[in-house]
VOKOLKOL-618010 format. One record per residue (C-alpha): residue number from 1; residue in three letters; x, y, z. Coordinates in steps of 0.1 Angstrom, whole numbers. Each point is the difference from the previous one (the first is absolute). Layout:
BEGIN
<rec seq="NUM" type="Ala" px="X" py="Y" pz="Z"/>
...
END
This chain:
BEGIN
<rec seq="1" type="Unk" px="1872" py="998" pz="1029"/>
<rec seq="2" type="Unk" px="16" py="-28" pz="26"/>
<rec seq="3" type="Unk" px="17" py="-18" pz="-28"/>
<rec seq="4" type="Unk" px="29" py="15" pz="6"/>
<rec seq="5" type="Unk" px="-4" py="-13" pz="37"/>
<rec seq="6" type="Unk" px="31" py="29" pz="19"/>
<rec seq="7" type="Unk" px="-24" py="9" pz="28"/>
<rec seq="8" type="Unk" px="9" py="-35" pz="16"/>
<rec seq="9" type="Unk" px="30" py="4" pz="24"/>
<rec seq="10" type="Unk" px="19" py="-17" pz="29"/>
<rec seq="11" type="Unk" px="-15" py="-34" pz="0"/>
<rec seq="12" type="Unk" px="13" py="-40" pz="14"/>
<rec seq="13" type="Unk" px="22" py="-17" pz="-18"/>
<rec seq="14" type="Unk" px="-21" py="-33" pz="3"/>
<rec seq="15" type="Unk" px="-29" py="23" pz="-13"/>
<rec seq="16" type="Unk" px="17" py="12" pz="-29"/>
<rec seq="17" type="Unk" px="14" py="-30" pz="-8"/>
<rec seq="18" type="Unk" px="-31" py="-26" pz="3"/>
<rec seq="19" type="Unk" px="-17" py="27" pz="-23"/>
<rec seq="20" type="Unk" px="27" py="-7" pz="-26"/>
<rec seq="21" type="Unk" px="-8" py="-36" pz="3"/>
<rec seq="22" type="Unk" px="34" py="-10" pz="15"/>
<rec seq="23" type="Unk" px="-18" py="-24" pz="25"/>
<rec seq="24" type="Unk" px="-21" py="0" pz="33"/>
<rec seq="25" type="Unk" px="5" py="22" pz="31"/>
<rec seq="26" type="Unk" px="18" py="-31" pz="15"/>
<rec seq="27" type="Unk" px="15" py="-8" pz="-31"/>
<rec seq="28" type="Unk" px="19" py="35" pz="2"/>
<rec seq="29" type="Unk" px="6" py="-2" pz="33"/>
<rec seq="30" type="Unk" px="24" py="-30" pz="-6"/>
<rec seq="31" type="Unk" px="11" py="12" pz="-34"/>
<rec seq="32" type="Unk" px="13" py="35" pz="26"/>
<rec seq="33" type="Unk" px="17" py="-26" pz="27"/>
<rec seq="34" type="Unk" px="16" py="-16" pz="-26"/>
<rec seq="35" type="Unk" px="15" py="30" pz="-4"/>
<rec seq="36" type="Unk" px="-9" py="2" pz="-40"/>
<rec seq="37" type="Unk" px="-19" py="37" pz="3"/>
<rec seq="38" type="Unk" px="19" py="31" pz="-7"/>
<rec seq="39" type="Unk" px="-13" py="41" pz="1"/>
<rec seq="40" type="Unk" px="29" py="19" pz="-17"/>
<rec seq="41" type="Unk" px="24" py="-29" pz="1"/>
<rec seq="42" type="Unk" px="-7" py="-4" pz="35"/>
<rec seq="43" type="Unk" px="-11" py="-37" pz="15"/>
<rec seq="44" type="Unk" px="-32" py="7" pz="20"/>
<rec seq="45" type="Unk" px="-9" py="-30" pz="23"/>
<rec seq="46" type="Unk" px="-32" py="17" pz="15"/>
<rec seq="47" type="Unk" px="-27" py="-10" pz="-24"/>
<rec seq="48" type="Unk" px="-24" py="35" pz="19"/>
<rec seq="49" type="Unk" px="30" py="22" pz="-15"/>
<rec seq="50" type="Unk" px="-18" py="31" pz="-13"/>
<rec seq="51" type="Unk" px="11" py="10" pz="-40"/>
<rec seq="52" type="Unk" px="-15" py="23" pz="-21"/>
<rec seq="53" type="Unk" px="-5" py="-19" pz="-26"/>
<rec seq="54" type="Unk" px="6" py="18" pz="-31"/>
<rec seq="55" type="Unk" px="32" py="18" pz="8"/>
<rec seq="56" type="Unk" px="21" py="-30" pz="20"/>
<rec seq="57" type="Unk" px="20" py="-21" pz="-20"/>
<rec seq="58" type="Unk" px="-16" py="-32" pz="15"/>
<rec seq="59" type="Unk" px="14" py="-35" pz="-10"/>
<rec seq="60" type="Unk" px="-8" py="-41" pz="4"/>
<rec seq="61" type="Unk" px="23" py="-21" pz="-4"/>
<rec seq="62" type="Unk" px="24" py="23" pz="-21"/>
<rec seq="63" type="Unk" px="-32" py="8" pz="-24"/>
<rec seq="64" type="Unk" px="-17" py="37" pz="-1"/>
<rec seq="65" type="Unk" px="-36" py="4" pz="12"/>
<rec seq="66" type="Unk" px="-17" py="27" pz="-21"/>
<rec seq="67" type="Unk" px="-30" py="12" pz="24"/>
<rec seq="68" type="Unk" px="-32" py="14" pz="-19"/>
<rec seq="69" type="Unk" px="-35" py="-2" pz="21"/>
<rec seq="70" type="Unk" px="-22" py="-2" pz="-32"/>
<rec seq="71" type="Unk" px="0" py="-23" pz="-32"/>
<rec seq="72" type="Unk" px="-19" py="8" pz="-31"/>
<rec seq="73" type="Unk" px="-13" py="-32" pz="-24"/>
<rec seq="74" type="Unk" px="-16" py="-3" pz="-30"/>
<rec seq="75" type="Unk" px="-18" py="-33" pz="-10"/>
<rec seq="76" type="Unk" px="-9" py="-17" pz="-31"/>
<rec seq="77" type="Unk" px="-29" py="-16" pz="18"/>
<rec seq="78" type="Unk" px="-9" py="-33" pz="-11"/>
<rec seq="79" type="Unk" px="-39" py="-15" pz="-3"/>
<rec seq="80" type="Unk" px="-11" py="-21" pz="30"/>
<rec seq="81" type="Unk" px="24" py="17" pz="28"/>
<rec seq="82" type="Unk" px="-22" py="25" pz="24"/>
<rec seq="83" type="Unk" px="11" py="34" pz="7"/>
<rec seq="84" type="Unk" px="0" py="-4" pz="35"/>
<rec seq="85" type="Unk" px="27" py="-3" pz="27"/>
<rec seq="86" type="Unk" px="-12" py="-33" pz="10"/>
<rec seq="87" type="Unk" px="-24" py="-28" pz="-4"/>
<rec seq="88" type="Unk" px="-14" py="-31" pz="10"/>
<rec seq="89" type="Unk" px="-9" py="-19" pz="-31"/>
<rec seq="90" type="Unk" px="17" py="18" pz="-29"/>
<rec seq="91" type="Unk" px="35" py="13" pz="-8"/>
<rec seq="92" type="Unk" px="8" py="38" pz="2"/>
<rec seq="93" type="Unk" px="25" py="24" pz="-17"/>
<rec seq="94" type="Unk" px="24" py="-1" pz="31"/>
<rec seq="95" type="Unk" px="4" py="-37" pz="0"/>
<rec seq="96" type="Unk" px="17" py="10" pz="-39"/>
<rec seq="97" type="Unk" px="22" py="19" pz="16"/>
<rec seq="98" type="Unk" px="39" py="-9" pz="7"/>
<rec seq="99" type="Unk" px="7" py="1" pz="36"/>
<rec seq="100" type="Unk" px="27" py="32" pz="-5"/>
<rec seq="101" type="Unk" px="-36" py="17" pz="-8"/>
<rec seq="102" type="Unk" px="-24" py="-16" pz="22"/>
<rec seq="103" type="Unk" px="22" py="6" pz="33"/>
<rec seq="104" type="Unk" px="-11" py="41" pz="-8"/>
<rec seq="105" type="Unk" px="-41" py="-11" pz="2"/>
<rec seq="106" type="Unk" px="-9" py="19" pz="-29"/>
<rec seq="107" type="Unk" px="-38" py="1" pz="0"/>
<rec seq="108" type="Unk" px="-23" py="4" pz="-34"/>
<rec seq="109" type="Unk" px="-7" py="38" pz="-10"/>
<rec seq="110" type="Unk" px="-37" py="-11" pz="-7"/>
<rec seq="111" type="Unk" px="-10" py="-27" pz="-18"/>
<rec seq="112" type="Unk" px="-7" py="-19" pz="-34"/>
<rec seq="113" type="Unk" px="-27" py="-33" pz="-5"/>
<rec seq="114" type="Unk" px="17" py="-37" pz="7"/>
<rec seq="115" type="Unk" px="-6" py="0" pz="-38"/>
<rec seq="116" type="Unk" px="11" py="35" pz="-6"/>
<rec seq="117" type="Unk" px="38" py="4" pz="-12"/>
<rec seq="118" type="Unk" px="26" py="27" pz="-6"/>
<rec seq="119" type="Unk" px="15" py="26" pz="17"/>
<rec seq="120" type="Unk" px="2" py="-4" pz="41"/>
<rec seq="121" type="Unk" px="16" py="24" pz="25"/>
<rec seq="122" type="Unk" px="11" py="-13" pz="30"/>
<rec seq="123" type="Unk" px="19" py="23" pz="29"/>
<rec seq="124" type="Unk" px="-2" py="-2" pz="40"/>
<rec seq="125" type="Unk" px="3" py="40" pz="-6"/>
<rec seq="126" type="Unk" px="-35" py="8" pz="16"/>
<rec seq="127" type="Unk" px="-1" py="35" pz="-10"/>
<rec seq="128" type="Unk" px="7" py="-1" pz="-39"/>
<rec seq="129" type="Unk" px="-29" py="-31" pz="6"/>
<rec seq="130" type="Unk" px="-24" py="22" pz="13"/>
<rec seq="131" type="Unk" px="14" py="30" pz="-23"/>
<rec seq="132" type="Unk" px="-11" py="-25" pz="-38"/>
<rec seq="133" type="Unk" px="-34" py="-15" pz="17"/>
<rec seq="134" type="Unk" px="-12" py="33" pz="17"/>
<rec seq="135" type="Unk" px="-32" py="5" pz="-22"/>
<rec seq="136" type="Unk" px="9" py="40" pz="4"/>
<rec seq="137" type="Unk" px="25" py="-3" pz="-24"/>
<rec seq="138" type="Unk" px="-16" py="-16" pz="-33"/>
<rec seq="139" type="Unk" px="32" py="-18" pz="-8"/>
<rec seq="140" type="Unk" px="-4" py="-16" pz="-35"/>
<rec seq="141" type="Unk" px="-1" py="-34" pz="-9"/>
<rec seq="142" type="Unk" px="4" py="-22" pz="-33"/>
<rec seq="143" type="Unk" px="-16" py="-31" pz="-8"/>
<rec seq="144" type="Unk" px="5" py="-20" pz="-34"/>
<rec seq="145" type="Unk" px="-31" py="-28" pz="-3"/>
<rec seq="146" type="Unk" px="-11" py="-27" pz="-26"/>
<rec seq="147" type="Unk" px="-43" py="12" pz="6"/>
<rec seq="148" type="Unk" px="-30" py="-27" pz="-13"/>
<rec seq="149" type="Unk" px="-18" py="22" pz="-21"/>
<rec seq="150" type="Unk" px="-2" py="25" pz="-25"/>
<rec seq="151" type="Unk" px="16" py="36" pz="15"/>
<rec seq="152" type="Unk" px="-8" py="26" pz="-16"/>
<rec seq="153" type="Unk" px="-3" py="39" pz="-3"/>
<rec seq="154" type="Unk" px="-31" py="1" pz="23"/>
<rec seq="155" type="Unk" px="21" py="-22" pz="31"/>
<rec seq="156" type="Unk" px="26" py="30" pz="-6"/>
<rec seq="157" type="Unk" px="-22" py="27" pz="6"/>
<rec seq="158" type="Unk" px="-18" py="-18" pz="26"/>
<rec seq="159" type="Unk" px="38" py="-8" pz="18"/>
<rec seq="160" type="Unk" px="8" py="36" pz="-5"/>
<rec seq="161" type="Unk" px="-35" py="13" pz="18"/>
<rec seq="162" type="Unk" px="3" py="-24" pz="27"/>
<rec seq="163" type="Unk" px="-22" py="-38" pz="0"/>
<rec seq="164" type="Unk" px="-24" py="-6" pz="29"/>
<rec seq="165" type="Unk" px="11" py="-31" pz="14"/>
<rec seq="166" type="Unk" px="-27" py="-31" pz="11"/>
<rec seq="167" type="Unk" px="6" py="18" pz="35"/>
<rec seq="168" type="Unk" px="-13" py="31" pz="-7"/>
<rec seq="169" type="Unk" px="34" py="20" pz="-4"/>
<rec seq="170" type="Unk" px="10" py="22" pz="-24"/>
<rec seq="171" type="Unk" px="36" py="-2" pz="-11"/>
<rec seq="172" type="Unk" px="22" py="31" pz="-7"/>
<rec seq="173" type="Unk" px="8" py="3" pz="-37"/>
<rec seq="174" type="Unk" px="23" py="-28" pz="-13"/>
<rec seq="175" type="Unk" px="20" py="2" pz="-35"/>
<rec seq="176" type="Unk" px="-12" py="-30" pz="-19"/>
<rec seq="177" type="Unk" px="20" py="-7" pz="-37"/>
<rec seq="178" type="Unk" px="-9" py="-28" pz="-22"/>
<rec seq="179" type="Unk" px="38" py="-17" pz="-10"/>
<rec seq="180" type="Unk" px="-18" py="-30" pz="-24"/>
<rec seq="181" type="Unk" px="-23" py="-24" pz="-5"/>
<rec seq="182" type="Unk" px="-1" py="-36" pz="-9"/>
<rec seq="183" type="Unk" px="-33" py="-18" pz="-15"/>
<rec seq="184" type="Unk" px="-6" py="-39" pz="2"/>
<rec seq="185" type="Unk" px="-27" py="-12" pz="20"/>
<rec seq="186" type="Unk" px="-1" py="24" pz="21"/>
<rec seq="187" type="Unk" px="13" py="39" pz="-1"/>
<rec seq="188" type="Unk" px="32" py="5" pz="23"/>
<rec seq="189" type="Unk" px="10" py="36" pz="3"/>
<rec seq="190" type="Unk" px="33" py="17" pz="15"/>
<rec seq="191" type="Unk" px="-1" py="23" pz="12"/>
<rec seq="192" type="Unk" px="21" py="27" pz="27"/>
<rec seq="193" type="Unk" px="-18" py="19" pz="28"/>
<rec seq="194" type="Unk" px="14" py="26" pz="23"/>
<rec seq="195" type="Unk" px="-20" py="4" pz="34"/>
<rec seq="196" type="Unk" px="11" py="23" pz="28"/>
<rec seq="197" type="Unk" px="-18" py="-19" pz="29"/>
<rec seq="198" type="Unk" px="3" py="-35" pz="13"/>
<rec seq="199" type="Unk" px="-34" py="-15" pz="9"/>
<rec seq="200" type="Unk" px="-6" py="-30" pz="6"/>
<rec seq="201" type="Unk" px="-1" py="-23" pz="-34"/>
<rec seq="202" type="Unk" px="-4" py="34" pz="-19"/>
<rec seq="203" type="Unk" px="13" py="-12" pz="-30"/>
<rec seq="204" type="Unk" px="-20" py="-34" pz="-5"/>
<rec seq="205" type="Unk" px="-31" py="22" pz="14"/>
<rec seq="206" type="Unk" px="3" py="29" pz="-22"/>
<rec seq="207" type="Unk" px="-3" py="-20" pz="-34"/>
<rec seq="208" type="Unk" px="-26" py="-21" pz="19"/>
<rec seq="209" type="Unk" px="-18" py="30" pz="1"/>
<rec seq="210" type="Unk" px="0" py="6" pz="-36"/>
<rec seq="211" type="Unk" px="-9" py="-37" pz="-6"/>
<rec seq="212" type="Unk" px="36" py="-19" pz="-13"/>
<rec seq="213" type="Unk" px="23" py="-23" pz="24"/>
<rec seq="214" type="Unk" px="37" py="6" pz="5"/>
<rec seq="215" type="Unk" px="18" py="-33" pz="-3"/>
<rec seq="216" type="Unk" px="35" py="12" pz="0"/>
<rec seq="217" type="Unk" px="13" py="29" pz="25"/>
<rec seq="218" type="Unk" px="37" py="13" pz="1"/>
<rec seq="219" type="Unk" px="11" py="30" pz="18"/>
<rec seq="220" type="Unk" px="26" py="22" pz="-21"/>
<rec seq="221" type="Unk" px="5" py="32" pz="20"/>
<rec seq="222" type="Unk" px="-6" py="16" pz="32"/>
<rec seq="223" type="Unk" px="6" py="39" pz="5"/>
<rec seq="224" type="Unk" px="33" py="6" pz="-22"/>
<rec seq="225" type="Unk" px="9" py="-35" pz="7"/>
<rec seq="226" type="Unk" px="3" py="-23" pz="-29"/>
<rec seq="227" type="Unk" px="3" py="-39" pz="2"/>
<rec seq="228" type="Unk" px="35" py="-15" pz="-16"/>
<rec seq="229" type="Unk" px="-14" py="-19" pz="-23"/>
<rec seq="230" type="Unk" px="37" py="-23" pz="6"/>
<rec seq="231" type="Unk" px="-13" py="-12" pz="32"/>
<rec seq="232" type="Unk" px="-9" py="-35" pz="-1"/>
<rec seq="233" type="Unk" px="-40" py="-8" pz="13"/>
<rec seq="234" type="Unk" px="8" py="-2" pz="38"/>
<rec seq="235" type="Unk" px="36" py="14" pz="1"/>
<rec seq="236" type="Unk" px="5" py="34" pz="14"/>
<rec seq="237" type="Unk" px="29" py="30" pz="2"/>
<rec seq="238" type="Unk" px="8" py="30" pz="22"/>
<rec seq="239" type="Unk" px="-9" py="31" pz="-13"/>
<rec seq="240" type="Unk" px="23" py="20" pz="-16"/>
<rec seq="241" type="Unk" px="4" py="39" pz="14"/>
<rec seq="242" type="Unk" px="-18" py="12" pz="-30"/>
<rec seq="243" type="Unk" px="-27" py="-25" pz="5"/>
<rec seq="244" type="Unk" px="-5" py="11" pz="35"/>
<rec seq="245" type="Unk" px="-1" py="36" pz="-6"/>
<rec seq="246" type="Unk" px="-32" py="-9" pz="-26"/>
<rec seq="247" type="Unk" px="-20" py="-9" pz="31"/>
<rec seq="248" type="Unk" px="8" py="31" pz="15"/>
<rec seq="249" type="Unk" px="32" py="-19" pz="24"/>
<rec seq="250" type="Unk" px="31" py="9" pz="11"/>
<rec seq="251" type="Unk" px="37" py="-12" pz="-15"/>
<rec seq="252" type="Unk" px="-3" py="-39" pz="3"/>
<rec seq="253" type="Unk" px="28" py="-9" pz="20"/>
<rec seq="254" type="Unk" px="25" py="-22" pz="-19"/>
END
């Protein structure tokens, strides 16, 4: 997998370095005049110099620059922030993120509901991406939800043959379990569902289809990958290497 991100080789300096967020093209350009850029304790003043990134001993301003291509992230995502890259009107996960994160453009590995929270991946490693959302490979996902209604032994059987939704499609089977149930005015169940596809709403749809509302939707666990509970509602973390490997990754880099 391209986590582990070796196949890279000679590259610019100023490429390397605006990567690692230490400023703009011109920005390093200045920094190299200024003669505050050293490759194995040598000052380099041409900001083109090629380095290879993850075996030269490359330095700013007396401080080490540890090169890695990819970054691995996982959210606690908040309700009312899109899972989007950007938008006009509303607030998305990347503007949550701190800059030392942002200046990698992670992108969202699929997506969960403005109202939907939980567990988020965000990478800008295109090929794990694809690898989690490819509908090929059935990766499992967890969902723990407050439902309007009374579920029951017939919704499980009906999750586990697969519901027609209001569109016609059949979903694949989905594990359905019944956690509790409070009674007042109206029945709220909890519930926990495993799907292995993503389509669009499926959640929400699939107990539409067997006539109760979902009114509260968190994400718990995608493939192997668990969310740490710890995280604060809109804070995220690096993976860890065994976190990575869950997804089917390479070592994280650290």
């Amino acid at each position: 997998m391209s986590a582990s991100g070796n196949a890279v080789k000679k590259q610019r300096i100023d490429k390397v370095l605006s990567h690692m967020g230490k400023g703009s093209r011109s920005d390093i350009r200045k920094q190299a005049k200024q003669g505050l850029i050293t490759v194995n304790d040598a000052v380099i003043k041409d900001s083109g110099y090629h380095v290879d990134p993850y075996t030269d001993r490359i330095q700013v301003g007396g401080e080490p620059v540890i090169y890695r291509e990819f970054i691995y992230l996982m959210m606690n995502k908040p309700p009312g922030v899109l899972s989007a890259t950007e938008d006009k009107r509303d607030r998305t996960v990347l503007d949550l993120l701190k800059q030392e994160y942002a200046q990698f453009e992670p992108f969202p590995v699929g997506r969960l509901d403005k109202d939907t929270v939980g567990l988020l991946l965000l990478t800008n490693d295109g090929q794990l991406a694809h690898e989690l959302l490819s509908p090929r490979k059935h990766v499992p996902k967890t969902y723990e939800a407050t439902v309007e209604g009374e579920v029951d032994a017939a919704d499980v059987a009906a999750f586990a043959a697969g519901v027609e939704l209001e569109d016609g499609y059949v979903t694949l089977p989905a594990q359905l379990t019944l956690m509790g149930r409070e009674r007042g005015s109206k029945t709220l169940s909890q519930i926990s569902l495993t799907i292995t596809e993503g389509k669009f709403h499926q959640v929400k749809r699939m107990f539409l289809a067997v006539g109760k509302k979902v009114i509260f939707l968190k994400r718990v666990s995608m493939g192997g990958l668990k969310l740490d509970e710890q995280l604060a509602p809109g804070a995220c973390r690096e993976l860890t290497a065994e976190e990575l490997a869950l997804l089917g990754g390479g070592e994280a880099e650290t």
